[in-house]
N, CA and C atoms of all chains as a GROMACS GRO file, in nm:
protein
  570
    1UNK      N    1   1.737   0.886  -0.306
    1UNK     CA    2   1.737   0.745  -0.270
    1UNK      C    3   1.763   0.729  -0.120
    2UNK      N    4   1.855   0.775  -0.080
    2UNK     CA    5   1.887   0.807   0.061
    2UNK      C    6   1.769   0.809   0.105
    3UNK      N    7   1.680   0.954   0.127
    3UNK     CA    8   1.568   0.970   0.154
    3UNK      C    9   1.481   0.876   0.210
    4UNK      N   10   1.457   0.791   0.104
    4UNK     CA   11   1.390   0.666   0.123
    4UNK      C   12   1.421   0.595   0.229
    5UNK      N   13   1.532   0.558   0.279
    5UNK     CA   14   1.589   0.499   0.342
    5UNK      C   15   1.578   0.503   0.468
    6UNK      N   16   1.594   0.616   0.440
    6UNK     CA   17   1.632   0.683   0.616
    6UNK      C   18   1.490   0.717   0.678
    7UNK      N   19   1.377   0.731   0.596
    7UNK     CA   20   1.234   0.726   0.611
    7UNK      C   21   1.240   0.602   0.674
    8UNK      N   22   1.264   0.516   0.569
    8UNK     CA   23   1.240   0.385   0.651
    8UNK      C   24   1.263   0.348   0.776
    9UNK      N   25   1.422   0.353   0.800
    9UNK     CA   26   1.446   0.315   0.917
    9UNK      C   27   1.373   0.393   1.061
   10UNK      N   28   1.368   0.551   1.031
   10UNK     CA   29   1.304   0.567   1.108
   10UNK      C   30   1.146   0.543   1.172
   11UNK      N   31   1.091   0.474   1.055
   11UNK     CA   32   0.972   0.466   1.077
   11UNK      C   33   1.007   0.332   1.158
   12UNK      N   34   1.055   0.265   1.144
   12UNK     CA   35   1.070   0.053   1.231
   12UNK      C   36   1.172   0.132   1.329
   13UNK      N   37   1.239   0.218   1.357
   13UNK     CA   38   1.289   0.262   1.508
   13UNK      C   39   1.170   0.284   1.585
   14UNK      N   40   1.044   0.380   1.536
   14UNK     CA   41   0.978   0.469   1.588
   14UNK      C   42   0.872   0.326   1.620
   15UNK      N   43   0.867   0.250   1.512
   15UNK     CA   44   0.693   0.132   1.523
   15UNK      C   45   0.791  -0.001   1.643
   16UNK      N   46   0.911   0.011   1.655
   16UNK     CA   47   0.904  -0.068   1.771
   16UNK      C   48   0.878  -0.100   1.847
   17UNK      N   49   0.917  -0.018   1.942
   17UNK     CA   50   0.858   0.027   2.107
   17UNK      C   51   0.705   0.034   2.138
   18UNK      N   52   0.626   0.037   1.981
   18UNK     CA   53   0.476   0.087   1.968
   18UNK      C   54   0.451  -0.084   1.952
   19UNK      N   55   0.536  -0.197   1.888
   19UNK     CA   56   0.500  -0.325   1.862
   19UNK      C   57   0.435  -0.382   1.972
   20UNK      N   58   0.493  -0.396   2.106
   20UNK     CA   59   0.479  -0.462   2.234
   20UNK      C   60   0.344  -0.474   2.219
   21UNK      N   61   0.316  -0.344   2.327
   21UNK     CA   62   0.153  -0.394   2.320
   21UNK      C   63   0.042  -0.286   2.243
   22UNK      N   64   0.086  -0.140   2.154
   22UNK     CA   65  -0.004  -0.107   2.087
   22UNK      C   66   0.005  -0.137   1.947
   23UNK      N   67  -0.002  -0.337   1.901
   23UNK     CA   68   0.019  -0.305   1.726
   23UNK      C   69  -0.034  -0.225   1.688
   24UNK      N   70  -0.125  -0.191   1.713
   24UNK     CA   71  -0.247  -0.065   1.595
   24UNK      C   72  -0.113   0.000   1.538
   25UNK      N   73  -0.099   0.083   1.602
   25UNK     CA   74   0.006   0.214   1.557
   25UNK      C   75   0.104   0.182   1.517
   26UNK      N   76   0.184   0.032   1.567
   26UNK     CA   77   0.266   0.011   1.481
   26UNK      C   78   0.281  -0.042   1.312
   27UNK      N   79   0.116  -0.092   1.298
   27UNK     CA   80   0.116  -0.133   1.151
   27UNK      C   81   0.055   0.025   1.106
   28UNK      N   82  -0.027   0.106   1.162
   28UNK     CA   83  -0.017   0.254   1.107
   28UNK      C   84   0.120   0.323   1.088
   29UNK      N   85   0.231   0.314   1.150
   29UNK     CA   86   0.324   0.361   1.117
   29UNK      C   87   0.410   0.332   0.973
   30UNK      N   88   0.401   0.173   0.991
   30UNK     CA   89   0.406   0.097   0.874
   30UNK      C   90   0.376   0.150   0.737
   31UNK      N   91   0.221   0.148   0.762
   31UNK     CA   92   0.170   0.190   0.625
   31UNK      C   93   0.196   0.322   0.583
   32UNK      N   94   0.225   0.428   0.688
   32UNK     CA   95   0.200   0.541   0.658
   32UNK      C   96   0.383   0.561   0.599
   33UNK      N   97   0.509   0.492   0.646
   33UNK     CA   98   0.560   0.498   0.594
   33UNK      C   99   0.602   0.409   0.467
   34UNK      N  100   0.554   0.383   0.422
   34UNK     CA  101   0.564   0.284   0.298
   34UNK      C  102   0.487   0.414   0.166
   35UNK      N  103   0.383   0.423   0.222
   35UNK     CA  104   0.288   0.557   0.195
   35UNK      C  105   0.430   0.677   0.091
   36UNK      N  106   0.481   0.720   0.197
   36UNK     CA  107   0.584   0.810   0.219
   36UNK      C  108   0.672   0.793   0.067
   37UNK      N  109   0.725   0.664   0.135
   37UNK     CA  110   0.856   0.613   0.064
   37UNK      C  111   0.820   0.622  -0.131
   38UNK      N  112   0.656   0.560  -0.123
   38UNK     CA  113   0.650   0.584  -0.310
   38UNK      C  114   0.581   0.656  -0.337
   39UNK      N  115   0.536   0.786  -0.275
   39UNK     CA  116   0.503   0.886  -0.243
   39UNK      C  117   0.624   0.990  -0.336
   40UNK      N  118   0.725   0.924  -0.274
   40UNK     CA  119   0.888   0.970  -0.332
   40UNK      C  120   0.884   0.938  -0.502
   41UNK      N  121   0.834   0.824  -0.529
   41UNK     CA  122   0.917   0.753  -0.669
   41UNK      C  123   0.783   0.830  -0.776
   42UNK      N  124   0.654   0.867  -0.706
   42UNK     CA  125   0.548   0.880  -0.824
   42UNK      C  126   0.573   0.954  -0.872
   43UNK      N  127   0.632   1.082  -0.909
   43UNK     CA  128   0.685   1.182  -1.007
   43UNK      C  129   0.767   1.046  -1.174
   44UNK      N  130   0.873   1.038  -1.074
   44UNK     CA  131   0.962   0.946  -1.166
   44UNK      C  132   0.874   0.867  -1.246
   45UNK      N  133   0.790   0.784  -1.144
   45UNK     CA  134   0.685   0.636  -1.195
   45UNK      C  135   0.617   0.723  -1.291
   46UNK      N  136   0.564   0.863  -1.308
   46UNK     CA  137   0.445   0.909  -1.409
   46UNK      C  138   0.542   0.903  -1.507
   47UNK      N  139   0.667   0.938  -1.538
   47UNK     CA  140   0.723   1.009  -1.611
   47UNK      C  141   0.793   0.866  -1.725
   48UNK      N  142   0.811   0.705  -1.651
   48UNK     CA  143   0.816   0.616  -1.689
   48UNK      C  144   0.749   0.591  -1.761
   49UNK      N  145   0.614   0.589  -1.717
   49UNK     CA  146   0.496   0.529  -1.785
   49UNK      C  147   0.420   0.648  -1.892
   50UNK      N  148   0.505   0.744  -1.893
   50UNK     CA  149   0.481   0.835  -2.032
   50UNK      C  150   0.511   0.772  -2.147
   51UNK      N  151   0.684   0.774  -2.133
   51UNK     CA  152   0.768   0.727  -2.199
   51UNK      C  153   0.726   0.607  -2.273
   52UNK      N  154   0.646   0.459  -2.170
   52UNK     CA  155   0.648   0.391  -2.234
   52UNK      C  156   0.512   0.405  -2.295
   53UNK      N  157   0.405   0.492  -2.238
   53UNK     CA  158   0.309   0.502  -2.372
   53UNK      C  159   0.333   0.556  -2.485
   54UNK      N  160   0.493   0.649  -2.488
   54UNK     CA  161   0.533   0.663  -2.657
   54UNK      C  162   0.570   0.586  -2.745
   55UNK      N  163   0.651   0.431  -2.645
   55UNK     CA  164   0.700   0.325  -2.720
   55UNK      C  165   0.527   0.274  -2.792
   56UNK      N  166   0.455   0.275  -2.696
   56UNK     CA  167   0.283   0.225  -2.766
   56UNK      C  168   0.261   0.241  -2.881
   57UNK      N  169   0.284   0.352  -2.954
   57UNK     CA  170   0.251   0.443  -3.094
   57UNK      C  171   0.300   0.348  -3.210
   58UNK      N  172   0.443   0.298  -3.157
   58UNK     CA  173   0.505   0.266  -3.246
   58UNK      C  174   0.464   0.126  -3.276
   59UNK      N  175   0.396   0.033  -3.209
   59UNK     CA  176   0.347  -0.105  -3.216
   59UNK      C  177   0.244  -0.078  -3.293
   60UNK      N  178   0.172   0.021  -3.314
   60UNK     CA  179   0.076   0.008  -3.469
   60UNK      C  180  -0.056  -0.114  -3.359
   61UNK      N  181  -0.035  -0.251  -3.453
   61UNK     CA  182  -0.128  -0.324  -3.404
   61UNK      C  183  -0.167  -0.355  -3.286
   62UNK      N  184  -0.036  -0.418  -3.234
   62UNK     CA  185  -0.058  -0.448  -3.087
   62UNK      C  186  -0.029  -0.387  -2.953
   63UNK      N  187  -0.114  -0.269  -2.992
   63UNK     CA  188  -0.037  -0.131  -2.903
   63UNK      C  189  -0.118  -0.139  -2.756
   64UNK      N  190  -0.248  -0.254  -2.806
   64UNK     CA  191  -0.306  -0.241  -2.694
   64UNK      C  192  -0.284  -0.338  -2.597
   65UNK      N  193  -0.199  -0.404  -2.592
   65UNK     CA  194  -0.105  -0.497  -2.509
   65UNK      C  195  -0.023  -0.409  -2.423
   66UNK      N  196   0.045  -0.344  -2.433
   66UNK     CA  197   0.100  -0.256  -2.352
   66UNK      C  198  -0.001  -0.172  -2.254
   67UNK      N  199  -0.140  -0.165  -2.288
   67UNK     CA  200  -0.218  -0.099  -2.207
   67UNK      C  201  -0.253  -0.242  -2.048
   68UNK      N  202  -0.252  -0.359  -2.138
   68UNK     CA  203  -0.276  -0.432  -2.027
   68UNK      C  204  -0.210  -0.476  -1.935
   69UNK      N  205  -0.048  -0.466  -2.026
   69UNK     CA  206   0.089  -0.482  -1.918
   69UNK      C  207   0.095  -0.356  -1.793
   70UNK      N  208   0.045  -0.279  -1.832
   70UNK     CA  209   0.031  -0.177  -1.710
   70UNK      C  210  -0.044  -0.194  -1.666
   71UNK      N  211  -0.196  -0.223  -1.640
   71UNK     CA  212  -0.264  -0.252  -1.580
   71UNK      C  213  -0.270  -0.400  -1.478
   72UNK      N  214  -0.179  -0.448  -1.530
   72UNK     CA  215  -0.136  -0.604  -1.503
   72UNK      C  216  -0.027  -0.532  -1.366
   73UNK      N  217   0.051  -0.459  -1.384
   73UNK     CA  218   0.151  -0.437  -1.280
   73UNK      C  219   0.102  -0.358  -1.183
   74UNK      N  220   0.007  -0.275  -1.211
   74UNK     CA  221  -0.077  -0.183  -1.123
   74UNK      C  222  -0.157  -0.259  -0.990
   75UNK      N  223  -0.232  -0.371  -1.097
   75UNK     CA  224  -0.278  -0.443  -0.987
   75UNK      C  225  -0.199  -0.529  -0.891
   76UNK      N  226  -0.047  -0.540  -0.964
   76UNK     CA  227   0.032  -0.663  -0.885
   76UNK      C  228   0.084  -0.543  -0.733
   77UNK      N  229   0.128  -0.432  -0.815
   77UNK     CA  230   0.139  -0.333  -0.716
   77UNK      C  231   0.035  -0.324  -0.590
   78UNK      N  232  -0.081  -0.298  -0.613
   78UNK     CA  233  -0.171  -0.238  -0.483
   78UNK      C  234  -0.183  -0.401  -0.422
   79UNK      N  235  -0.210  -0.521  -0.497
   79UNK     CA  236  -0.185  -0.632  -0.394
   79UNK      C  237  -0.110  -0.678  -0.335
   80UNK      N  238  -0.028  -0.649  -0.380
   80UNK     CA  239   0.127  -0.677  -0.354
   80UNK      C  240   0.130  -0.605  -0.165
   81UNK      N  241   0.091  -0.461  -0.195
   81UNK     CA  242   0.124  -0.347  -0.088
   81UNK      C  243   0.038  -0.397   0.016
   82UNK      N  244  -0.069  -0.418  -0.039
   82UNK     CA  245  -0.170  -0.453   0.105
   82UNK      C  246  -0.170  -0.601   0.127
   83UNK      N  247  -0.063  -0.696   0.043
   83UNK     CA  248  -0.102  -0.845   0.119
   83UNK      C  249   0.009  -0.803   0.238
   84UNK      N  250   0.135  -0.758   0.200
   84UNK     CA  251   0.244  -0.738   0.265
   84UNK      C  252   0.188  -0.623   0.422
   85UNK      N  253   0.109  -0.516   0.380
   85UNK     CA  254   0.070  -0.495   0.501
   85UNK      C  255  -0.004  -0.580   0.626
   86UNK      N  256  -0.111  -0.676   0.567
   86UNK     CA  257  -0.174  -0.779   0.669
   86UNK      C  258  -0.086  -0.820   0.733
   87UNK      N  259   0.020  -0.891   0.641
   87UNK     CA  260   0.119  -0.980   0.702
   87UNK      C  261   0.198  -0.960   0.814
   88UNK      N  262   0.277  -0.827   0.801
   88UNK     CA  263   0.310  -0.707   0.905
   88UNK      C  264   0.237  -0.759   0.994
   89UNK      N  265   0.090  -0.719   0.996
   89UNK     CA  266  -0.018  -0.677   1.104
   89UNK      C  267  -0.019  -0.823   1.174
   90UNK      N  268   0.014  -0.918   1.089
   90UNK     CA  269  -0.004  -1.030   1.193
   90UNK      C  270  -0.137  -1.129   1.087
   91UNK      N  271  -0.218  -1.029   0.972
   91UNK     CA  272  -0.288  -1.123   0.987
   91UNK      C  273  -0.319  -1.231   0.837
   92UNK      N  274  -0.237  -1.329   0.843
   92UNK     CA  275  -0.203  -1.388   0.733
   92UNK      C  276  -0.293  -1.465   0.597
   93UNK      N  277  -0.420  -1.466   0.652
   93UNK     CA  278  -0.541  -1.514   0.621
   93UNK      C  279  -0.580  -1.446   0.492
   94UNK      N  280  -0.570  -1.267   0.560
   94UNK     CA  281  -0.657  -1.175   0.489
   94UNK      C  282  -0.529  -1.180   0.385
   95UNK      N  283  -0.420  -1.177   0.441
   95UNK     CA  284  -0.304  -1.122   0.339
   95UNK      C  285  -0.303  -1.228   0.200
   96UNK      N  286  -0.343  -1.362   0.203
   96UNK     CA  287  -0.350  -1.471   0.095
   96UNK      C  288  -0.510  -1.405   0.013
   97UNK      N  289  -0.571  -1.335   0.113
   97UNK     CA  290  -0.680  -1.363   0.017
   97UNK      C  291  -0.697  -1.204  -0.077
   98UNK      N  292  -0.600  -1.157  -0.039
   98UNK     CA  293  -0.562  -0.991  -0.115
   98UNK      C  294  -0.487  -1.051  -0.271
   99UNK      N  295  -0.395  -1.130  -0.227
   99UNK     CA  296  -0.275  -1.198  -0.310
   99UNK      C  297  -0.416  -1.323  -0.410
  100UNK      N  298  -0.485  -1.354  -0.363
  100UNK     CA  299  -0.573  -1.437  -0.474
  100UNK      C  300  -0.683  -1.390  -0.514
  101UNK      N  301  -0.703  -1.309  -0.496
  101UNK     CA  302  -0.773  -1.152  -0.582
  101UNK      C  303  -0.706  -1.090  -0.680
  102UNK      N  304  -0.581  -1.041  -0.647
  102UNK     CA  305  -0.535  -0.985  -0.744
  102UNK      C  306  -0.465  -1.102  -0.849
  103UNK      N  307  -0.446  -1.180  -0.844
  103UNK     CA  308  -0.427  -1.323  -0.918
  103UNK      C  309  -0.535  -1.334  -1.007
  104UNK      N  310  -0.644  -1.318  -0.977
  104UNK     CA  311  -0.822  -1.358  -1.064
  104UNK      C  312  -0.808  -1.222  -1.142
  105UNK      N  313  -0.757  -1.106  -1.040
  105UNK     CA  314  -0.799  -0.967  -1.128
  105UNK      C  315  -0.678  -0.969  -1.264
  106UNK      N  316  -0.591  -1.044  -1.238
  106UNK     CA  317  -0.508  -1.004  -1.358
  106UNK      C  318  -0.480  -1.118  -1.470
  107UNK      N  319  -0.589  -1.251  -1.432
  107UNK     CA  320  -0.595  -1.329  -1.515
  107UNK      C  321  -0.724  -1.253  -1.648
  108UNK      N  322  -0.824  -1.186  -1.520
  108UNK     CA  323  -0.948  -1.145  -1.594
  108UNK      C  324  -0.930  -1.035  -1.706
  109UNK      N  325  -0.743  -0.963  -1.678
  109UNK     CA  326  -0.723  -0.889  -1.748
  109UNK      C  327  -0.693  -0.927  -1.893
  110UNK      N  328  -0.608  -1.037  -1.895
  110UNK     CA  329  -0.457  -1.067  -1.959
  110UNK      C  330  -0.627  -1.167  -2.025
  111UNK      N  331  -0.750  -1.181  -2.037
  111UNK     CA  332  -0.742  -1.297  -2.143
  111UNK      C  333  -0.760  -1.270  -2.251
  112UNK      N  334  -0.792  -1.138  -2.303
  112UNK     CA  335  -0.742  -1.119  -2.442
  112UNK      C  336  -0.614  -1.113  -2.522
  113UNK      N  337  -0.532  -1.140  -2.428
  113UNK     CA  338  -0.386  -1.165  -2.536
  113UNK      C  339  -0.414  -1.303  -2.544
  114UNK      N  340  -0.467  -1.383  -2.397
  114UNK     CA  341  -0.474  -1.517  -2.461
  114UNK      C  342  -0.516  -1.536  -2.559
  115UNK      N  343  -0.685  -1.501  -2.593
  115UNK     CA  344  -0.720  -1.543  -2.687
  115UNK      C  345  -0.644  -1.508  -2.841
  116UNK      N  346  -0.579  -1.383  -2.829
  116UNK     CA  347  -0.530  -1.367  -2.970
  116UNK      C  348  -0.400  -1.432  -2.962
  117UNK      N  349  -0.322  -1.454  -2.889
  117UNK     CA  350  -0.211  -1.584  -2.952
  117UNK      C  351  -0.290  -1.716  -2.980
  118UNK      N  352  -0.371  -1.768  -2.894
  118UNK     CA  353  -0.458  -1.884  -2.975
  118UNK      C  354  -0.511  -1.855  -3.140
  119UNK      N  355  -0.573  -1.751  -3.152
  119UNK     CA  356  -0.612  -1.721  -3.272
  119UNK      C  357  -0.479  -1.690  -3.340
  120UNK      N  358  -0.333  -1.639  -3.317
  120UNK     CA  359  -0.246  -1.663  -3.382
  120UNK      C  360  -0.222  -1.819  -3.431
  121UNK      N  361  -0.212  -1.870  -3.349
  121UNK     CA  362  -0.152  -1.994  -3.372
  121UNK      C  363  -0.244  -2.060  -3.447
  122UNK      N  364  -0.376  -2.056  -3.456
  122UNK     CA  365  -0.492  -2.143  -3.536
  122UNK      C  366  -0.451  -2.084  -3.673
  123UNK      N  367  -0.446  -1.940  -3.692
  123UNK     CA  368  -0.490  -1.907  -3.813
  123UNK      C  369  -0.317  -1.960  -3.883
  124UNK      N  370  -0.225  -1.920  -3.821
  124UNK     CA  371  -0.110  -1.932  -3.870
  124UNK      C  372  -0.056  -2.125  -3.939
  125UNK      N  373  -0.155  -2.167  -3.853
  125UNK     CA  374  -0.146  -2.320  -3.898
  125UNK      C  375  -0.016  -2.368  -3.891
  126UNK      N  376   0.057  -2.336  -3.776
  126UNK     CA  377   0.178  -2.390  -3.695
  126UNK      C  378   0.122  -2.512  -3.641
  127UNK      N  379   0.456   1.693   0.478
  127UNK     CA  380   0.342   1.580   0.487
  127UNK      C  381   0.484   1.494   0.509
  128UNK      N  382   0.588   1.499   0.457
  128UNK     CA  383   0.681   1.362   0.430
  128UNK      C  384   0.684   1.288   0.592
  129UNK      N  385   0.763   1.356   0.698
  129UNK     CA  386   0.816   1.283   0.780
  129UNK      C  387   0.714   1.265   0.907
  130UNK      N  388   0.662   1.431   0.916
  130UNK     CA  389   0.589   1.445   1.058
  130UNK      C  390   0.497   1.424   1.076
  131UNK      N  391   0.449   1.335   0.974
  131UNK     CA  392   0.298   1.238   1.003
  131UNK      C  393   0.329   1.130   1.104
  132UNK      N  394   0.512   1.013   1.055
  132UNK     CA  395   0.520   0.953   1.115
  132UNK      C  396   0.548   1.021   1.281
  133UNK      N  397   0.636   1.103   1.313
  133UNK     CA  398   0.648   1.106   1.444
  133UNK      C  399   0.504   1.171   1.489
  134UNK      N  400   0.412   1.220   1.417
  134UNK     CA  401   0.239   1.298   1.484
  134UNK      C  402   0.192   1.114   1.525
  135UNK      N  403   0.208   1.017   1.433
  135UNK     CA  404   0.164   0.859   1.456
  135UNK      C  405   0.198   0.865   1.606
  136UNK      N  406   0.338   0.836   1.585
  136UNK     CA  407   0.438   0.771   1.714
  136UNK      C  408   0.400   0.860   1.831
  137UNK      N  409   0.392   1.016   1.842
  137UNK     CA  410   0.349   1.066   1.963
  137UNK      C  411   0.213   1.049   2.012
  138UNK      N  412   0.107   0.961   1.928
  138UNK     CA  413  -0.005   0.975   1.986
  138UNK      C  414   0.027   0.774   2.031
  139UNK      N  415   0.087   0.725   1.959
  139UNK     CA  416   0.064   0.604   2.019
  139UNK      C  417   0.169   0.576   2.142
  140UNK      N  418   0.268   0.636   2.148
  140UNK     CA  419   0.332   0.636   2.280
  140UNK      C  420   0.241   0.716   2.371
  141UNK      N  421   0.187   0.794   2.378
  141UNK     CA  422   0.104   0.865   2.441
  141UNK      C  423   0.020   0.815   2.477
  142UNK      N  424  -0.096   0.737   2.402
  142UNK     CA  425  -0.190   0.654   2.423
  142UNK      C  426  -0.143   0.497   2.540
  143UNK      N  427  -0.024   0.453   2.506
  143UNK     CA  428   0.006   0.386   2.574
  143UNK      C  429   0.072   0.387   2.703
  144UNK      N  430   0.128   0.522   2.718
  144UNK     CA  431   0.143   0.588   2.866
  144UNK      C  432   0.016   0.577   2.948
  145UNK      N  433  -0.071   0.684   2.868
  145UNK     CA  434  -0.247   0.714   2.925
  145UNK      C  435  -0.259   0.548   2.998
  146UNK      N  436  -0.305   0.494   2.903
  146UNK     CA  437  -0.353   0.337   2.879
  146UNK      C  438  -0.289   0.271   3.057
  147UNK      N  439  -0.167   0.266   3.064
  147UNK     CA  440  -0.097   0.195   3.166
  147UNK      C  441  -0.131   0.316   3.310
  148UNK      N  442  -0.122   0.415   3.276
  148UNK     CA  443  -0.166   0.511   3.375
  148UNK      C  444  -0.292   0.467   3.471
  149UNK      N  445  -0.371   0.473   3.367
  149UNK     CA  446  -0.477   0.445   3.398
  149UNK      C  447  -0.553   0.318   3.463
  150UNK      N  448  -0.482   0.238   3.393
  150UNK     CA  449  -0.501   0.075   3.420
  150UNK      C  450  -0.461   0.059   3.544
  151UNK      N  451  -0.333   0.089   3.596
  151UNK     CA  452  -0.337   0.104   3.719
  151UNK      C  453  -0.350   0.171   3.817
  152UNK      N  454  -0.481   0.299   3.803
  152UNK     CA  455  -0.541   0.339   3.922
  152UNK      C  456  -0.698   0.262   3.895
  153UNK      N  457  -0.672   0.200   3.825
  153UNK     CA  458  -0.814   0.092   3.819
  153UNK      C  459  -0.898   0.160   3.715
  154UNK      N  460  -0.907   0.259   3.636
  154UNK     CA  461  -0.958   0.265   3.556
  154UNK      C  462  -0.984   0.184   3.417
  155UNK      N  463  -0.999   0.082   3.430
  155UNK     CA  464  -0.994  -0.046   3.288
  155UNK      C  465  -1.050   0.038   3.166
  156UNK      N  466  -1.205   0.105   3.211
  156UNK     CA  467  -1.253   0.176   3.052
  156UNK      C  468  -1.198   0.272   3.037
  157UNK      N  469  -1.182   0.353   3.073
  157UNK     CA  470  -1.153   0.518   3.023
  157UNK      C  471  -0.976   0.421   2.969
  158UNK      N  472  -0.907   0.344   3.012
  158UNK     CA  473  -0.772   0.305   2.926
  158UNK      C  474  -0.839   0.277   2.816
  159UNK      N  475  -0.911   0.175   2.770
  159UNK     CA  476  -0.998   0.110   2.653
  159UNK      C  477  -0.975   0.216   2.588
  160UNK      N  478  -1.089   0.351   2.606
  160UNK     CA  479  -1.160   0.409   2.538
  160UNK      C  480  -1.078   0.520   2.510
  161UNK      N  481  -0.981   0.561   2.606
  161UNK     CA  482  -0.863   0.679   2.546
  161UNK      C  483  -0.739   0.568   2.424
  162UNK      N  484  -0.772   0.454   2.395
  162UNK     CA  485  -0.683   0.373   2.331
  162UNK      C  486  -0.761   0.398   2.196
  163UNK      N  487  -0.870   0.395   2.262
  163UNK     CA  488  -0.971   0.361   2.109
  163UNK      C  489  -0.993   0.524   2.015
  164UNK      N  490  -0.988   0.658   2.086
  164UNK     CA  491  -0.983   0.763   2.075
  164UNK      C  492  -0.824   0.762   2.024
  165UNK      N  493  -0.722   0.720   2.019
  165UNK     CA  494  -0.619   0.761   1.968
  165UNK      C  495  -0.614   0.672   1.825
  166UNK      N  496  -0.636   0.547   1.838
  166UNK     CA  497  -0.683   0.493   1.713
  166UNK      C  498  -0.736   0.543   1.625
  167UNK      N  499  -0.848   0.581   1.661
  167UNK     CA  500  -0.944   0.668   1.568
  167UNK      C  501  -0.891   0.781   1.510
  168UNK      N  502  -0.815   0.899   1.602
  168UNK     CA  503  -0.758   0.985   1.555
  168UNK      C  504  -0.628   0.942   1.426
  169UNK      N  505  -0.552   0.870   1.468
  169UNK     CA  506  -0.473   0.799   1.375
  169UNK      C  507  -0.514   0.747   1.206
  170UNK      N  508  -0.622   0.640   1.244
  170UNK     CA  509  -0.713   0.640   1.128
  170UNK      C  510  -0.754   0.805   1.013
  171UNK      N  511  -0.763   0.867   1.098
  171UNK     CA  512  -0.799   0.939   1.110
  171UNK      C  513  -0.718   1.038   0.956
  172UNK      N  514  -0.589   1.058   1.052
  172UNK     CA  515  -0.495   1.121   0.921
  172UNK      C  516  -0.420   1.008   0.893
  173UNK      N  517  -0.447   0.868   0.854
  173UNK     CA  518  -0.359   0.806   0.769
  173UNK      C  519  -0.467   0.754   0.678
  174UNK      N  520  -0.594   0.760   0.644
  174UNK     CA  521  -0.712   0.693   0.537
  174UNK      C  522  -0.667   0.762   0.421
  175UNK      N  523  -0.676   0.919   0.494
  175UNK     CA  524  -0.672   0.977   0.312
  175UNK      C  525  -0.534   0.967   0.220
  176UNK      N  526  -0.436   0.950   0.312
  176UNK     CA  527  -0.334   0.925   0.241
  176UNK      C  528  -0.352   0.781   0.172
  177UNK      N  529  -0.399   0.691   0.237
  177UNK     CA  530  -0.391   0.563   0.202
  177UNK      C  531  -0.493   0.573   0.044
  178UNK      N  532  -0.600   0.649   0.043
  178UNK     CA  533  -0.662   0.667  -0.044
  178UNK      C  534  -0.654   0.725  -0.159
  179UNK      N  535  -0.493   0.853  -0.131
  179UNK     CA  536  -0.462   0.930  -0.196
  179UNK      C  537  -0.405   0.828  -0.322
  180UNK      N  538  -0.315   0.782  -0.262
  180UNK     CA  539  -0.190   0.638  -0.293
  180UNK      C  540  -0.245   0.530  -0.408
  181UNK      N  541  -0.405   0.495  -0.366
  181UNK     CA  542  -0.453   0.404  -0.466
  181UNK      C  543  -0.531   0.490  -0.580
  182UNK      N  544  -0.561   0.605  -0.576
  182UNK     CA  545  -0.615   0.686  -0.648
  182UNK      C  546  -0.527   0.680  -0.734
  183UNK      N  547  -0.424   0.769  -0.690
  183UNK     CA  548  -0.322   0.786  -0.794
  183UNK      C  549  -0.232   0.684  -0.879
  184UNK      N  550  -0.218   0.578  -0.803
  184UNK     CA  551  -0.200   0.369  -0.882
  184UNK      C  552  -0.288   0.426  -0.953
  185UNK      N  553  -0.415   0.406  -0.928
  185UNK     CA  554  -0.528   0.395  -1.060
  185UNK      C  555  -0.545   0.459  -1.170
  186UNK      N  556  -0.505   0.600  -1.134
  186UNK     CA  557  -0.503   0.673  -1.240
  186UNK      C  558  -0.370   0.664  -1.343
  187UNK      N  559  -0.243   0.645  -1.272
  187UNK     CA  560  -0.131   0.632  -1.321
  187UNK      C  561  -0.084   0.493  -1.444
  188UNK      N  562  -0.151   0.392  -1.396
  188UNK     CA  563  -0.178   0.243  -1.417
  188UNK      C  564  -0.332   0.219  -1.531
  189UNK      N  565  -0.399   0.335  -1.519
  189UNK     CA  566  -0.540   0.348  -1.598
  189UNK      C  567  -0.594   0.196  -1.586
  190UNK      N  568  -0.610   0.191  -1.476
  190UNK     CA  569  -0.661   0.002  -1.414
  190UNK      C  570  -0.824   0.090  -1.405
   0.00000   0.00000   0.00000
């Protein structure tokens, strides 16, 4: 955990002095340490998302809901990473339109649970 | 790969920006440009595939 940390800081010691007048390198430094930092956690992150594809087995029916909750966070992840990099960079435009992409991409995911709680609720005659 | 990518970054862009001001003021305006744009590039350079490595592995990990 440390690790992480101390990556960090050194990377915003090192992208300072580079802020003035070469941003380039300072939002490359950026990325490359961010890169780094979950670079660190993906061992752990595979080993999470094992685990919870064993909890999957056990849902029988609706096992395939759990396939979309990961896919749902995956995408919140990589938009997430690159709206936050634009923003860094200065450029706030691109960074909203990363963040309302991945918004469409994970509505386009999630509408089959919609439809089957609707079809719950019809058939159930609540 | 962990740390000495960032300081390989930081020595070419402090470097580049030494060159850059060097240059600028013995009147060279392009060769600053273009040794700016040459360190960029190099940069790009070794930080794409990582960047590529990173979403590969989201994707595969995430099965998006």
């Amino acid at each position: 955990m440390i690790k992480a940390a101390v990556i960090g800081i050194i990377a915003v010691f090192l992208a300072a002095p580079l802020k003035k007048d070469k941003q380039q390198f300072a939002t490359a430094i950026t990325i490359c340490a961010g890169i780094i930092i979950i670079g660190l956690a993906m061992n752990k992150l595979g080993d999470v998302i094992y685990q919870i594809k064993e909890i999957e087995r056990y849902l029988g029916k609706y096992s395939d809901y759990i396939e979309i909750l990961l896919k749902v966070i995956g995408i919140t992840y990589v938009a997430e990473f690159g709206s936050n990099i634009c923003k860094d960079a200065g450029c706030g435009a691109v960074a909203n339109q990363i963040e309302f992409f991945g918004k469409i991409m994970i509505i386009s995911v999630s509408i089959p649970v919609v439809t089957s709680v609707i079809e719950l609720v019809m058939d159930g005659g609540i | 790969m962990t740390i000495n990518l960032i300081f390989k970054i930081a020595a070419v862009g402090i470097l580049v920006s030494v060159l850059g001001q060097v240059l600028k003021h013995s009147g060279r305006e392009e060769q600053a440009f273009l040794v700016s744009l040459a360190g960029l590039i190099l940069v790009l350079l070794w930080v794409v595939p990582y960047i590529e490595d990173l979403f590969e592995t989201i994707q595969r990990l995430f099965s998006i």
